[in-house]
N, C-alpha and C positions, 0 to 999 in steps of 0.2 A: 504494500500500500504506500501510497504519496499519502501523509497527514495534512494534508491541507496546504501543500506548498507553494512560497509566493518566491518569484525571485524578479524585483524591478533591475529594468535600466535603462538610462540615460546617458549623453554623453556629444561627444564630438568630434567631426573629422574636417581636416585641413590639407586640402593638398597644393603645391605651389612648384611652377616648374619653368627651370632658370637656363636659356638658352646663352653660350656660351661664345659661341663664336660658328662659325657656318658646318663645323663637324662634331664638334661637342656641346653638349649639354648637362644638365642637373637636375632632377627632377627630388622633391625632397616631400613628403605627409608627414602629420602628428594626427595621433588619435587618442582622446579620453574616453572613458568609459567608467562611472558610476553603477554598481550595484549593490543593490541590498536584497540579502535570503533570510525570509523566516518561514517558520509553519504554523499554525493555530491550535493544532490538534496534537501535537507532541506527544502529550498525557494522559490522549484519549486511548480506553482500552479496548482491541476488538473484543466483538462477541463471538470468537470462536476459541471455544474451549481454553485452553489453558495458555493461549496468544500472552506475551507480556506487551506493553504500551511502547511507540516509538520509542521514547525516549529512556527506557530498561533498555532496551536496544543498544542504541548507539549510547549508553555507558559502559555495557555488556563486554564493550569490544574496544570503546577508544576511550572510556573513563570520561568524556563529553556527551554533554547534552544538547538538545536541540535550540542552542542560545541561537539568537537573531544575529548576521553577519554582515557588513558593508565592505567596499574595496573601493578605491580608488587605480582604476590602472590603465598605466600610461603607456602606447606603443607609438612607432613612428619609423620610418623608411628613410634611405637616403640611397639615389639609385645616379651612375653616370656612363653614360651613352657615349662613343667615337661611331661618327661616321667612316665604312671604308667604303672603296672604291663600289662593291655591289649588293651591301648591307652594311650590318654594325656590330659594334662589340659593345657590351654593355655589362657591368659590374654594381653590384649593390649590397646593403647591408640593411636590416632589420628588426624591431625590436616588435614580439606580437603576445598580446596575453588572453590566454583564454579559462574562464571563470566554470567551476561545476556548476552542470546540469542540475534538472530538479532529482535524475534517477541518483547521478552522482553523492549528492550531498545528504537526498531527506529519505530513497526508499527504505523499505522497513518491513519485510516480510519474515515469519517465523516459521519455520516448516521442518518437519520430520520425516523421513521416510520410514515405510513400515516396519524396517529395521534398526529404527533408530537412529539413522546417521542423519548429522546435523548438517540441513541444506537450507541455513538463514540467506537470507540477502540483505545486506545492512549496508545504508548510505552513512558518512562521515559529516559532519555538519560541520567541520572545523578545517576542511579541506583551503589548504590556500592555493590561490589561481596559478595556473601552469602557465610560463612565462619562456617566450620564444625566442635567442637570438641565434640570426641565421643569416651566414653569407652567404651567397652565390656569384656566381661568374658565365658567362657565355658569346655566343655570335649568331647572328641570325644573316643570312645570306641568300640571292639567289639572283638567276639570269630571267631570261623572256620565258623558258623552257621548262626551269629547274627553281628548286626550292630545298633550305635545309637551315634547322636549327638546332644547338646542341645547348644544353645549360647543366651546370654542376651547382651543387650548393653543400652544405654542411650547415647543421641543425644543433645549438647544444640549448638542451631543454632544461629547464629548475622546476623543480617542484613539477614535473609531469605526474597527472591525475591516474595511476594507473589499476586498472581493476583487477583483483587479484583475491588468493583463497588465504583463508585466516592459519596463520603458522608460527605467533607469536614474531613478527618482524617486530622491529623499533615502533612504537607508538601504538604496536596492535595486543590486545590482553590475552586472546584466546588466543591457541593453538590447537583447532580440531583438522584441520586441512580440509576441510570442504565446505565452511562457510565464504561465501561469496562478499569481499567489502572493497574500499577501494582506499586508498592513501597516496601519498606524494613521493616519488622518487627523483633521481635526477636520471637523464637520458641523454643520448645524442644520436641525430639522423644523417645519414650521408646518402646521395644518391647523382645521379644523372639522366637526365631525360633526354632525347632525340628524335628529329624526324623529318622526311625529306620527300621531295616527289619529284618526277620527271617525265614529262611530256615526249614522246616516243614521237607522236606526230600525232595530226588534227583528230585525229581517232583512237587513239591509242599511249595509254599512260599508265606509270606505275607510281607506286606510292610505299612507306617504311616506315616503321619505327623499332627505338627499343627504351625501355623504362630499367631502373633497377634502383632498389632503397636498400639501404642497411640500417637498423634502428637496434640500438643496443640499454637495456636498463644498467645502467651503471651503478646503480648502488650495490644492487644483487648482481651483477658482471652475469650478465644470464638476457639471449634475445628476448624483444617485446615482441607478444602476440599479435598473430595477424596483421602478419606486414608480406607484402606479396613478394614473390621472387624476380627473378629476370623475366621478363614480358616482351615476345615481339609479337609484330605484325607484317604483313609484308599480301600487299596487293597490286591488283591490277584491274584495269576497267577500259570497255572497248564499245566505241560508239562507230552504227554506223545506221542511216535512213533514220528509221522508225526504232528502231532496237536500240538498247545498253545492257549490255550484257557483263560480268566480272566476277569477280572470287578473291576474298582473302583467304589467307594462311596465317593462323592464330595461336603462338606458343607460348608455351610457360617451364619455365628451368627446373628441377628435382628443389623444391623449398628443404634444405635438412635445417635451418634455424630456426627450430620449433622450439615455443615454452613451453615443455612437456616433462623435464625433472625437478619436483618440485616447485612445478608452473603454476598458471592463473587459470587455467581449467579452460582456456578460450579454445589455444591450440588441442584439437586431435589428436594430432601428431606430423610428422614430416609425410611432402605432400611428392607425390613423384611426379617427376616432367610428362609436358602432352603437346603433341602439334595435330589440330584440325585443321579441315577444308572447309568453306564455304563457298557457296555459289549462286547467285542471284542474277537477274534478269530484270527490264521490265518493255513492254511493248506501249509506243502510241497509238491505239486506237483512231481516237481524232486528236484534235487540239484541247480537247475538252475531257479526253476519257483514255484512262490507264492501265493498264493492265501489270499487276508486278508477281514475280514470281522464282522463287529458290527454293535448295538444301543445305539445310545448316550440317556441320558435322557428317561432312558426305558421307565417309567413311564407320562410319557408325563407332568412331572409337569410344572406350569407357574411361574420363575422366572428370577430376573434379579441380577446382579454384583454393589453394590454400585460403584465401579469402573468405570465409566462410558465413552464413549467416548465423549470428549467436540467438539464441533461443530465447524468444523476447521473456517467457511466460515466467513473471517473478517465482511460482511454486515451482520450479524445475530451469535453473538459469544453467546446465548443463549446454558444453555446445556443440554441436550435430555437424555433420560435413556430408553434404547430399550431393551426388555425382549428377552434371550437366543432364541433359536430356541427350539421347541419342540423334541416330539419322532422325531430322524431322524437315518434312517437304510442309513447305507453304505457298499461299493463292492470295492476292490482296487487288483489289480492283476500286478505282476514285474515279469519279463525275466532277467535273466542275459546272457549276450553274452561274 
């Protein structure tokens, strides 16, 4: 249950951007943000059987009660751009903070399973806001034909909000390992994104990318959940009269950075690599009327997303890793009036 949780905010954003001379530039934001979290019902006790009250809860676990909380916090950017010859290079720096949710801070669920084992879910109310500074660096480029941009950053987080199972850490009382709560660690992300196309001719083009993050909990020196692995794409698409016809090819690397030894219950486990096909189509009718049409996963391969969807239902926050859908053929047809 949410006890009745309020969380305001208010605030403000400034952005201002400072041309330098005809290939450089500056472009610089500040952002305030005001909030304030309480709950009403803190002390209210369900009526279900031998339920204790929010706020037994969260002393249960972090010795805090559901006081009412405000923040002042301050983020802001400073980003600078060089013109080259057929794009540009661009370097930045930033400071972002983001405050708990309503589930983060005030849920409050009490739950047993039939044999006993303790499957709470308890919000923290004394959670402080995860606070982002992050470089980056990149180039973005391209001709009449072609196109391509690549960006790097690094991430180091304080006080990252992270959810995780009660095992007596710093600031947490119990140690049952399967209550569900959440506390601050510190962290750091590192990745790079990329992506490019290329016009083959009036009819005929390809397209790429690839993604990869690495996010490490550094207090506990152990990977964060549900951070995806290396990601490509790689496609193509071919026009000609009335038809558009193409197909990507959709991969994912073997994820083995799973929190899964004395983890946060998110991860599974380590997720093994997969490359599908797709293929789609679509036909002009008239100028008015569409016809579209493909198969996902030609190949009918069986795989799943380390990404996974966690299992929203507060009595069961276990989290489940459901494999793609197979070959599946689709039909989609639009009228425009």
């Amino acid at each position: 249950m949410w006890p009745g949780a309020e969380l305001a905010q208010s605030g403000f954003f400034a952005e201002l951007s400072m041309p330098m001379n005809q290939d450089d530039s500056f472009k610089a934001g500040i952002r305030y943000d005001k909030v304030d979290a309480s709950i009403s019902r803190g002390s209210e006790k369900p009526q279900v059987g031998m339920s204790p009250t929010p706020n037994d809860l969260y002393a249960r676990y972090y010795s805090q009660t559901s006081e009412s909380s405000d923040e002042n916090n301050l983020g802001g950017f400073l980003r600078y751009e060089h013109a080259i010859g057929n794009g540009n290079l661009f370097a930045g720096v930033s400071r972002s903070v983001r405050t708990a949710d309503a589930s983060e801070r005030y849920i409050a669920s009490f739950m047993r399973s039939p044999t006993g084992a303790v499957l709470d879910w308890v919000g923290n109310p004394e959670l402080d806001p995860e606070t982002h500074h992050q470089i980056e660096a990149g180039i973005e480029v391209g001709g009449g034909v072609w196109s391509s941009g690549f960006t790097a950053y690094y991430n180091d987080v304080s006080d990252y909000i992270l959810r995780d199972r009660a095992r007596g850490q710093d600031g947490i009382l119990l140690a049952n390992g399967t209550a569900t709560i959440y506390r601050n660690v510190e962290a750091r992300f590192y990745g790079l994104e990329w992506e490019g196309s290329y016009s083959i001719s009036n009819s005929l083009s390809g397209r790429a990318s690839l993604a990869y993050v690495n996010a490490e909990n550094t207090t506990d020196s152990r990977p964060i959940a549900q951070i995806a692995p290396l990601e490509m794409t790689l496609g193509a698409d071919y026009t000609i009269s009335s038809w558009d016809l193409g197909g990507t090819v959709r991969a994912n690397a073997e994820q083995t950075r799973a929190d899964i030894i004395d983890g946060s219950g998110q991860d599974v486990g380590e997720t093994a690599g997969w490359v599908v096909l797709d293929l789609y189509g679509s036909y002009a009718v008239t100028e008015s009327a569409n016809v579209r049409f493909g198969v996902n996963n030609l190949f009918d391969k069986t795989y799943a997303y380390h990404v996974n969807r966690a299992n929203l239902d507060p009595f069961s926050p276990e989290a489940i890793q459901v494999n793609e859908p197979g070959r599946e053929l689709w039909l989609k047809g639009s009228v425009k009036f």
